[in-house]
Each structure stands twice: as C-alpha cells, then as structure tokens.
C-alpha positions as CSV (number, residue, x, y, z in Angstrom):
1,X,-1.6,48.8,-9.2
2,X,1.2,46.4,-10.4
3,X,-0.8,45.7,-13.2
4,X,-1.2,49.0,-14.6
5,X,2.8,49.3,-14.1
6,X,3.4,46.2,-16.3
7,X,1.1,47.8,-18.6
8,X,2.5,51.0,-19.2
9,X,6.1,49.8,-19.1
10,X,4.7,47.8,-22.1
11,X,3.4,50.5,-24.1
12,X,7.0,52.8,-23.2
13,X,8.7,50.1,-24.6
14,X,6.4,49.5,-27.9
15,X,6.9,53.1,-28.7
16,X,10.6,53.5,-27.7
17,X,11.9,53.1,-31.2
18,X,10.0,55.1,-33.1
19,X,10.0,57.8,-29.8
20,X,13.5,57.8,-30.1
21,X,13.5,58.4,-33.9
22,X,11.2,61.3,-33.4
23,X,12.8,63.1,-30.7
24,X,16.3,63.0,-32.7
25,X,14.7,63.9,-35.7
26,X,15.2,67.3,-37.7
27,X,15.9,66.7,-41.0
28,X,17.9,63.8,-40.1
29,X,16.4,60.8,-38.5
30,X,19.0,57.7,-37.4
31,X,17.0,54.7,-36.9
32,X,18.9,52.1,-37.1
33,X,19.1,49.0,-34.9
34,X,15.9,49.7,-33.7
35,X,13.9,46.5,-34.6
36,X,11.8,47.8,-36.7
37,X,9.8,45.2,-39.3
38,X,8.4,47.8,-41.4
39,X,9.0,51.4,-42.3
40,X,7.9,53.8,-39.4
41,X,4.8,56.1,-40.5
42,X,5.5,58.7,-37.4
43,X,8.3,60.7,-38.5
44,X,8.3,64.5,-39.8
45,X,7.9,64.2,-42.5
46,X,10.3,67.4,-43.6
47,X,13.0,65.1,-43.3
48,X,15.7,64.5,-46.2
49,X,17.9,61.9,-45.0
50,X,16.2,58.3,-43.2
51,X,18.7,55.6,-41.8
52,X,16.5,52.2,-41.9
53,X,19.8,49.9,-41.5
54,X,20.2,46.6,-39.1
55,X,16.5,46.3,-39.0
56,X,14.3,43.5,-39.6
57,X,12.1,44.8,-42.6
58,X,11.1,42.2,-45.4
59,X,9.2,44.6,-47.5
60,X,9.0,47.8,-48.9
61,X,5.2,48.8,-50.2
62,X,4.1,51.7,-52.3
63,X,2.9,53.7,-49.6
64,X,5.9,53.1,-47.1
65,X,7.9,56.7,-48.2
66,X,4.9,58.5,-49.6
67,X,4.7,61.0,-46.7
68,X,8.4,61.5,-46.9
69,X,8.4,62.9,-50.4
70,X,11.6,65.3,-49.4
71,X,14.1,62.6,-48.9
72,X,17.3,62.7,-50.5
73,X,19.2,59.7,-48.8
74,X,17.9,56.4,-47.7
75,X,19.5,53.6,-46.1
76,X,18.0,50.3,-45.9
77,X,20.8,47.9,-45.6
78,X,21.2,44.8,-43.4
79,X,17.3,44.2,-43.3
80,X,15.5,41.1,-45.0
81,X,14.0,42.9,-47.4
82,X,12.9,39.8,-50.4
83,X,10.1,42.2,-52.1
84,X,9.7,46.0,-53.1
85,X,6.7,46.2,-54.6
86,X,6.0,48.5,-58.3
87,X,6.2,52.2,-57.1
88,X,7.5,51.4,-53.8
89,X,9.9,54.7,-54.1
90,X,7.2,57.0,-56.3
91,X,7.2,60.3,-55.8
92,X,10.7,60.2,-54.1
93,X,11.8,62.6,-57.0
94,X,14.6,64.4,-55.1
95,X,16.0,60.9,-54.0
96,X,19.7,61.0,-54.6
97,X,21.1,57.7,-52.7
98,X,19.8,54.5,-52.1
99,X,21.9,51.8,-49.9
100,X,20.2,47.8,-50.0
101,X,23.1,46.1,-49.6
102,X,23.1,42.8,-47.8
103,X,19.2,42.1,-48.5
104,X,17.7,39.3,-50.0
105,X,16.6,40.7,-53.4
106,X,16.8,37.6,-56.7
107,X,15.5,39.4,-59.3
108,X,15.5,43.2,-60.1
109,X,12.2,43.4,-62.0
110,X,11.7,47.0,-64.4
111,X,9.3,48.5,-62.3
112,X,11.0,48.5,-59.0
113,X,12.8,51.7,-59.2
114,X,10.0,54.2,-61.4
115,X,10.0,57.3,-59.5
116,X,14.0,57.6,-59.4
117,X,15.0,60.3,-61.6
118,X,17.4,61.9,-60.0
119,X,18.9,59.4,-58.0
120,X,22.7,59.0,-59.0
121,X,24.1,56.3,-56.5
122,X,22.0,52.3,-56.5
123,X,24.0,49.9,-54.1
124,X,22.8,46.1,-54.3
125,X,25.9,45.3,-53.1
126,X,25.4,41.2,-51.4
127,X,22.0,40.5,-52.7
128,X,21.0,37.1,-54.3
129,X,20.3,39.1,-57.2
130,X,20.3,36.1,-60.1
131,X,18.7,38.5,-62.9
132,X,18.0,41.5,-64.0
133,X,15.2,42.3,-66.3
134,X,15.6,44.4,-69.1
135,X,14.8,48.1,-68.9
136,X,15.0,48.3,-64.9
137,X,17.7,51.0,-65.7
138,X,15.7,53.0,-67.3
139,X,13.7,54.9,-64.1
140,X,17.2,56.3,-63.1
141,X,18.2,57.8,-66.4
142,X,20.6,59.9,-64.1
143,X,22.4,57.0,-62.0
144,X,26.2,57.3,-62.1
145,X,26.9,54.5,-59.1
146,X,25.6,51.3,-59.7
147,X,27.2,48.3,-57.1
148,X,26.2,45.4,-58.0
149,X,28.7,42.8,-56.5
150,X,28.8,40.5,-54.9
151,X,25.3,38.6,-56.6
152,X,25.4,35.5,-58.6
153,X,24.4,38.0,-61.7
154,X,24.8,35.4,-64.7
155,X,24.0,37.7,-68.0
156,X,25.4,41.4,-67.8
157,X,22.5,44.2,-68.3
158,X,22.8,45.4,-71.7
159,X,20.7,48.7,-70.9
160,X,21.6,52.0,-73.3
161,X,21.0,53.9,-69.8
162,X,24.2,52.5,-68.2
163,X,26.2,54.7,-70.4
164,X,25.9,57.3,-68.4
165,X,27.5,55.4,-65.2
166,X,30.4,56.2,-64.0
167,X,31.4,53.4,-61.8
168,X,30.2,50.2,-62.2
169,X,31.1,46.8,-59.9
170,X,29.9,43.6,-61.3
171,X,32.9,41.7,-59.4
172,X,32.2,38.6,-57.9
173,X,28.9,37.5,-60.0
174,X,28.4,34.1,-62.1
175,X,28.9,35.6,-65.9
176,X,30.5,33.3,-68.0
177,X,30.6,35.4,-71.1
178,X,29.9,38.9,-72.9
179,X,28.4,40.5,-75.9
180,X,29.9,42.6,-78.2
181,X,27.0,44.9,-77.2
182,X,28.0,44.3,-73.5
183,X,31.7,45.3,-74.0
184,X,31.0,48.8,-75.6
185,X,28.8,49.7,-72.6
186,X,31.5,49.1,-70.4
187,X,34.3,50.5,-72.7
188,X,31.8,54.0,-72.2
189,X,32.3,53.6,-68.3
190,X,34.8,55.1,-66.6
191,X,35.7,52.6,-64.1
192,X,34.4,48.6,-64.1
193,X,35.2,45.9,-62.1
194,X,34.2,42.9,-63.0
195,X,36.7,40.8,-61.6
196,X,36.4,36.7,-60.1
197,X,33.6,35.7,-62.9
198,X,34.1,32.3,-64.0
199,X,34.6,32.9,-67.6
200,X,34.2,30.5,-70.2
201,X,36.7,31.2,-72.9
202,X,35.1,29.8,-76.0
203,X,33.9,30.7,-79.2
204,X,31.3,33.0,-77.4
205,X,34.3,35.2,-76.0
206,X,35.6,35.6,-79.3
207,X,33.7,39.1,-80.5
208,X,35.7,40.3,-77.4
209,X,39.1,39.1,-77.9
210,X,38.6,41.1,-81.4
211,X,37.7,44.1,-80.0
212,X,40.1,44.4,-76.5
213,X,42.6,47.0,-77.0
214,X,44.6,46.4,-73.4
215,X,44.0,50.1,-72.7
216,X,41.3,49.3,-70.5
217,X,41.5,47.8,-67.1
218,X,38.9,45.6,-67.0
219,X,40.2,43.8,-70.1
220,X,43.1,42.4,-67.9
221,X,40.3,40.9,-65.0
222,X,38.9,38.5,-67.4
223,X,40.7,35.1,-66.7
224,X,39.3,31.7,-67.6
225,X,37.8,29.6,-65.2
226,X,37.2,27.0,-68.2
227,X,38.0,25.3,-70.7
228,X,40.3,23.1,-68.4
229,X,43.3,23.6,-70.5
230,X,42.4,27.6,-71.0
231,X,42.0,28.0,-66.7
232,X,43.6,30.9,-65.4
233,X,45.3,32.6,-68.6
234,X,44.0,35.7,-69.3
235,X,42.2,35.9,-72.4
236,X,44.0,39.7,-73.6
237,X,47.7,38.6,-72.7
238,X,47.7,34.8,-72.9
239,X,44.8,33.5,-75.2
240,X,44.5,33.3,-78.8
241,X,41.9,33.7,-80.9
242,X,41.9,30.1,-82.5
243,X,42.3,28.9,-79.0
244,X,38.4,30.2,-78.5
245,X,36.0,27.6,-80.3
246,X,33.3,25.4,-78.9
247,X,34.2,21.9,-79.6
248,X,33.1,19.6,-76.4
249,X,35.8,18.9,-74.0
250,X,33.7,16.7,-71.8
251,X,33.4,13.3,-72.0
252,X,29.9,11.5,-73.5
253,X,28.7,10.5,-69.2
254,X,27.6,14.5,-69.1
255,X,25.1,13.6,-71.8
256,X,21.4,13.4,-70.4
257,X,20.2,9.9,-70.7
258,X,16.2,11.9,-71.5
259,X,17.5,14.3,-73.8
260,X,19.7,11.5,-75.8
261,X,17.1,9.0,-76.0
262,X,14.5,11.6,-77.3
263,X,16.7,12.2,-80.2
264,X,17.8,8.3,-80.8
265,X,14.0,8.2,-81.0
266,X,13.3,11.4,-83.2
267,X,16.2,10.5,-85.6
268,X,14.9,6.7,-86.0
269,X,11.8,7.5,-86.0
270,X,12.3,10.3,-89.1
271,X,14.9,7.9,-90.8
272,X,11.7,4.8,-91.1
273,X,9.2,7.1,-92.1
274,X,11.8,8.4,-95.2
275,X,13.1,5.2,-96.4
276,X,9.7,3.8,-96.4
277,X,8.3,6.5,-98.3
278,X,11.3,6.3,-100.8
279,X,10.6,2.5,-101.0
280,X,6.7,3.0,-101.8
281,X,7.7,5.6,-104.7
282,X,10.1,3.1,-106.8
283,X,6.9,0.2,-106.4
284,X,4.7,2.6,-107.6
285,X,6.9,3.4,-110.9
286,X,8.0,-0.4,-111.3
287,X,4.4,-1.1,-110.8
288,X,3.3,1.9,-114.0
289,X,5.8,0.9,-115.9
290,X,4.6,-3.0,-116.3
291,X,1.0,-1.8,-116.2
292,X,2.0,0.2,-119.8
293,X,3.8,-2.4,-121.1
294,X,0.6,-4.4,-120.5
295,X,-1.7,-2.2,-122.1
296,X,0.0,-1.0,-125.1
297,X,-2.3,-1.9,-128.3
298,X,-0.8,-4.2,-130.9
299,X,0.3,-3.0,-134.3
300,X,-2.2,-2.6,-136.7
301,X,-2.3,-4.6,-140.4
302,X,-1.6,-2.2,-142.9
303,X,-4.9,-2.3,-145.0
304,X,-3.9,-0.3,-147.8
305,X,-0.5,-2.7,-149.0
306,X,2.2,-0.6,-148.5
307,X,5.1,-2.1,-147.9
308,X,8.6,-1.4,-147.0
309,X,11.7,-2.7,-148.9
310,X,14.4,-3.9,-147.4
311,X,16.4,-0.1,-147.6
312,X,13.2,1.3,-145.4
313,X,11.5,2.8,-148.0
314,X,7.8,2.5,-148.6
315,X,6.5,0.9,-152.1
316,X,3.3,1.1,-153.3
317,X,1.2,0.6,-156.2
318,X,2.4,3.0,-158.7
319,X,1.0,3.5,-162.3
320,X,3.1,2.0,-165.6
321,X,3.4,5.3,-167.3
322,X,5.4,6.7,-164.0
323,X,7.9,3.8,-164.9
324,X,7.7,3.4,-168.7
325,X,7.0,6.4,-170.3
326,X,3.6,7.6,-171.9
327,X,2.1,4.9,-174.3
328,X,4.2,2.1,-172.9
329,X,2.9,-1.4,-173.5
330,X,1.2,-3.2,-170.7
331,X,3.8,-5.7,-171.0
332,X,6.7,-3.8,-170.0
333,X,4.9,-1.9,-167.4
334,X,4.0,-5.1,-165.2
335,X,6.8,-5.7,-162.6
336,X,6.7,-7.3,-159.5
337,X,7.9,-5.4,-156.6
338,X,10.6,-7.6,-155.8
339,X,12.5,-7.1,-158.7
340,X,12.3,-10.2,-160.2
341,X,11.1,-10.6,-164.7
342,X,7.4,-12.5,-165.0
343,X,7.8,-15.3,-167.7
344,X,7.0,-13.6,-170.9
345,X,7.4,-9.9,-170.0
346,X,10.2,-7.8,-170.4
347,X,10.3,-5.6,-167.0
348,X,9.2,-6.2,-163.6
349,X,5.5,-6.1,-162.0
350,X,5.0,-3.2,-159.8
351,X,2.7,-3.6,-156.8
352,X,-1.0,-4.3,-157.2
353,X,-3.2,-1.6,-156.7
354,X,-6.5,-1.8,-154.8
355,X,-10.2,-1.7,-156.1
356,X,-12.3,0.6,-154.2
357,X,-13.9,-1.1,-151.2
358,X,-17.2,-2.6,-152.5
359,X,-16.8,-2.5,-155.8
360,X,-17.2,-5.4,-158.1
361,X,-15.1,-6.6,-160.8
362,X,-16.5,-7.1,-164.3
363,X,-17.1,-10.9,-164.9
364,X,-17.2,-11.8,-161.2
365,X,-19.1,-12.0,-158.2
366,X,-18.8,-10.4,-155.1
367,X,-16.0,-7.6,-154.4
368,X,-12.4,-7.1,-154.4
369,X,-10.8,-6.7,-150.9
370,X,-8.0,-4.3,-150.5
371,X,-4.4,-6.0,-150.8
372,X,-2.0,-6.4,-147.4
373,X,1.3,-5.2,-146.8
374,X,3.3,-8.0,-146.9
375,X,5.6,-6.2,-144.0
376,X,2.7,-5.9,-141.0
377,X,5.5,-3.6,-139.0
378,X,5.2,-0.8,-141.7
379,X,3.3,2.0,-139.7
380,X,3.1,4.1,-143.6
381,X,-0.5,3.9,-145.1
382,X,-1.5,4.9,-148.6
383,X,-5.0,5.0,-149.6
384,X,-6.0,2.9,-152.6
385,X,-6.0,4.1,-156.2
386,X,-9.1,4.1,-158.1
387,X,-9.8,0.9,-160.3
388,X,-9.2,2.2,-164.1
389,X,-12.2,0.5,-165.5
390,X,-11.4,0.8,-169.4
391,X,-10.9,-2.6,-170.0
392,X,-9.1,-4.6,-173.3
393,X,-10.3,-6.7,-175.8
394,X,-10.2,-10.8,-174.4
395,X,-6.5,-11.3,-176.4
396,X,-5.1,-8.9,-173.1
397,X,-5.2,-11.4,-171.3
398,X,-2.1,-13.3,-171.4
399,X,-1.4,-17.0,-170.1
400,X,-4.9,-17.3,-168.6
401,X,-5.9,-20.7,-169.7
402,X,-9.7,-20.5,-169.6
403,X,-10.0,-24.0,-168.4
404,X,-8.2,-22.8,-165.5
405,X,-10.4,-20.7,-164.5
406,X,-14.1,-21.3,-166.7
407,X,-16.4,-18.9,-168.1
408,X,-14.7,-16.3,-164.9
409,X,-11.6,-16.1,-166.7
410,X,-13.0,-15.0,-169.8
411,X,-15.0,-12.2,-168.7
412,X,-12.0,-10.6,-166.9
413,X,-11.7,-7.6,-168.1
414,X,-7.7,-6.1,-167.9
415,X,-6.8,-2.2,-168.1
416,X,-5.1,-1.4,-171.5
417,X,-2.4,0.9,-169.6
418,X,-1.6,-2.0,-167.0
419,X,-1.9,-5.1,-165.5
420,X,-3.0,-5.2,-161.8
421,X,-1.8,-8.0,-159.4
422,X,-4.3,-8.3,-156.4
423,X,-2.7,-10.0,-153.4
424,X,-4.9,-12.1,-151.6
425,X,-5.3,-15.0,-149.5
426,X,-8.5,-16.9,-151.5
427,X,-7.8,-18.8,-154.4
428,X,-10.2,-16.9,-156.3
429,X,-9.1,-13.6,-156.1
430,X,-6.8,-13.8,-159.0
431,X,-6.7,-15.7,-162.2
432,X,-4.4,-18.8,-160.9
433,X,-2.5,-18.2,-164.6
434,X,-0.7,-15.1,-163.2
435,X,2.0,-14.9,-161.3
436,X,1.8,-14.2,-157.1
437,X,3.8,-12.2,-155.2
C-alpha cells in the first residue's frame, strides 16, 4: 500500500507543472518557474501568449511551437538556452514579441529567425552574442525593437532591413569602430544607444568624424577607449580629424616573435634569390661580350689594290687619258700614286692596274697575280681593269736594260696609251728597270 502511495505522489508531482499550466490556461498560459527543460507539448494549443521564463531549457527545436501556430508573444528569458535550431519558430507567422534575454546564445546565425514576419520586438538583451551573421535580419523584415546589449558584439550588423527599426540598443558591446555604411543605418534610426564601446579612435573612425553632424545623440556616446593619449575625449566635441591616423603607438615587445621571424625569413630569403639572379645576368653579358671579341674574323687583304691616301679617299688604278687628255703620251700619263716624278718622265705614275686572273703576259711564263693594297685596313674593293693588250713596238720600253732582265725583257710587250706598274712581292713580276712603288 505504501508503495503505491510513493508511486502516485511521484507521478502528481511529474505532471504538476505542466497540470498547472493547463488548468490556468485560456489563451494565456504562465509557465514560468516551473522547471521545465524543454518546451511543454500539452498545452491548448489556441493559445496566443506562452510565458517559458526562469526555466531550465537549453534548446529550442523546430517542432517545439509547431502546434502553437497562434502565438503572438513568447517569453523565453532566464533559461540556458545555447542552440535554436533552423526553423525553430516556422510557422509562428502572427508572432509579434520575442523575449531571450539572459540566455546563452554566441552567434546569431541567418536562419534562426525564418518564419518571423511580423514580429516587431527581438530582445537578446545579456547573451554572449560575439557575432552576427549577415542577413539574420532579413526573416523580420517588420522588426522595429531590436535589444541587443549587453553582448560582447565586436562588428555592428550592416543589414538594409535595420532601417526600418525604430529603437536600437547596441550599448555595452566590444565594437571598436564603424563604417560609413554602419553610420547611415543608424542615422535612419530613430533612437540608438550605443554607448560604453571601447572605441578605437584611429584612421578607421575617420569616414565618421566626416560625416557627424552633432544633431544626433548617439554621436556624443562615442568616446575613446584608445589611443592612450585620445582616452576619454569624445571624438564629435574633442577630437580632430588629423588626430585619427594609424601610426603604432605600442612599443616593438607586442610584436609576435612567429609572425616577425617568418617575415625576417621571407624578406631574406626574396632579397638572396634577387641579388643572385642580378649577379648571374651581368656574368652572362661580361661572359658574351669577351666571347665576341674572341670570335670576330680578321680583316681581309684587299685583293683588288685599292688603297686609301692619307685624306681617306680611295685610289685606284685609273686610265692616262682620265688624267692627261685624249692622245696623251705614255710618258706623261705614268705617275706613281704617291705623287712623286719617275726619272725621265714628266708627271707622276698612277696606280697599276691588274691583269685578269689567269691570264698570261706576252713574253712570259706563268700569270700575273692581282696587285695588293698597300693599306690592308681599307675595307673599299674595286674589281680589276681589263689588261689593254695592244702592245708597242720594242723602243716603248724605256730604261729596261735587256741584260737586266734577258730575252724576258725583250718580249715585254707595253700598252701604247700607258704604262702599267704591277705591284708584287717576286722579283720577277716586273722588269727590275722600272721603278716600285
């Protein structure tokens, strides 16, 4: 008997809670302080307003207020609640309120609120809330009341649905700066707070001190936590916009010792590898430029005698009628190219003129080679003239002593028109009575 007592006092007291929910419930229910650990699934479900608060509930699934679809205010603060999973509040589309202050929500993820449409007050009011992805505003395109202080909120949510807010607390968070995209969503808001943030007045803060107007209220909260010398002036009254630039202030120890050795290493590393490839590029162009040198040909002989006089223009063997006129003796015409009289002859001997290669001379053997330039440097050539082959009676010949030279002498047969000098290096090539060059 005593145990079916213990028993049944048991079960009264397992379904005390949610018994005492029920039996209070019309379209209110209060159910708070009742230990719950999870939403209750045994209420009418014609309610419109649920008080969850100073429970012990860690999290809110998708088919935890699917039965109460007519809900229009929902408390859930002072639970535990870490998790609400994607579509936790779907098809709550008259939801108007929702209270989850003092929970233990870090990050409010986009898909936490879808189902929301016509809710117009959000309090996450004490949270841990660190971040907030972007687009988790956009379920409650109607939301007018968002609290969100009291967090440790480091970037403010730069959502285009915010602009319809009305009232917006972001006091007490961690934001050390805004955007110039941030500022004109709250300059579109009625009333912010966003008060106790430890701002960092540097070059980042400087799109706002350009845009502040001091008609706005929440321009006079911002005060600056750092720089150390900028602490606690407000940046619309007290700061100027030179003072706001991003030079460090701290001293070389806040350095990390991993990060500044990677770089020593990167930057040493990159500075080797450039000088030595700047090293191998001048011995490679040293090394070309003596390799040229090396192989440059020498200067050819100039085979057809052209010369150069000493003014730099080329001589060559020219004809006695271009220098004496039509009909000219040979004696006049025979000059020597350096300007200087042969005995017995009244002008100078121009250059000798070449034989064509192979051919033979009348009275001798063998053939005539062409004559050399006497300067080697001269790069002009000139192709030998033909050998004139009308040749004088025996008396042409003039100061050829014909023992000089033996029966060779007298068959030498000399052009009428002029005498021809043939430079060349064996004694025979010429008649040893006229003069060389």
């Amino acid at each position: 008997m005593k145990m079916m007592l213990v028993f049944l006092l048991i079960l009264l007291k397992e379904a005390g809670p949610t018994a005492a929910c029920s039996s209070s419930c019309s379209s209110w229910c209060w159910c708070d302080n009742s230990g719950f650990t999870s939403v209750p699934q045994d209420l009418p479900t014609t309610i419109t307003r649920l008080d969850l608060s100073h429970n012990a509930i860690t999290t809110l699934s998708q088919s935890d207020f699917a039965r109460y679809s007519n809900l229009t205010r929902l408390w859930l603060y002072h639970n535990q609640i870490s998790v609400i999973n994607s579509g936790a509040f779907y098809g709550l589309s008259s939801l108007t309120g929702l209270w989850l202050r003092y929970n233990q929500l870090t990050i409010l993820r986009s898909d936490m609120f879808v189902g929301l449409d016509t809710l117009l007050e959000l309090n996450l009011y004490d949270n841990n809330i660190h971040s907030i992805e972007a687009g988790t505003f956009n379920a409650t395109p109607q939301l007018q009341q968002l609290y969100l202080d009291q967090n440790n909120i480091t970037i403010f949510p730069e959502s285009p649905s915010l602009a319809n807010i009305s009232n917006l607390r972001m006091n007490h968070n961690q934001m050390e700066t805004l955007s110039s995209a941030a500022y004109d969503i709250m300059f579109s808001i009625s009333y912010v707070n966003i008060d106790n943030n430890p701002w960092q007045c540097d070059c980042r803060m400087l799109p706002i001190k350009q845009k502040m107007t001091g008609f706005r209220d929440f321009e006079k909260q911002i005060r600056c936590a750092g720089p150390e010398h900028l602490e606690g002036k407000s940046l619309l009254l007290v700061v100027e916009p030179e003072d706001l630039n991003c030079e460090e202030t701290g001293s070389t120890d806040s350095t990390s010792p991993a990060s500044f050795s990677l770089s020593a290493f990167l930057s040493g590393f990159l500075g080797g590898v450039l000088g030595s490839f700047l090293i191998l590029v001048i011995f490679l162009a040293i090394w070309c430029i003596k390799m040229r040198a090396k192989t440059r040909p020498a200067p050819v002989p100039d085979p057809s005698g052209v010369s150069s006089n000493p003014n730099g223009a080329a001589t060559g063997p020219t004809s006695g009628r271009h220098h004496t006129g039509q009909g000219a003796s040979p004696s006049r015409a025979a000059h020597s190219d350096d300007g200087e009289s042969r005995p017995g002859t009244s002008g100078t001997v121009p250059p000798p003129r070449s034989l064509d290669d192979g051919e033979s001379r009348p009275g001798t053997s063998g053939t005539v080679p062409p004559p050399r330039s006497l300067d080697k440097s001269s790069a002009v050539l000139r192709a030998p003239l033909p050998p004139i082959k009308t040749a004088g009676p025996r008396g042409d010949v003039r100061n050829v002593p014909e023992a000089a030279h033996g029966d060779a002498a007298a068959n030498i047969s000399v052009p009428l028109s002029r005498h021809f000098i043939y430079q060349q290096t064996c004694p025979s090539g010429l008649p040893k009575g006229l003069p060389g060059l």
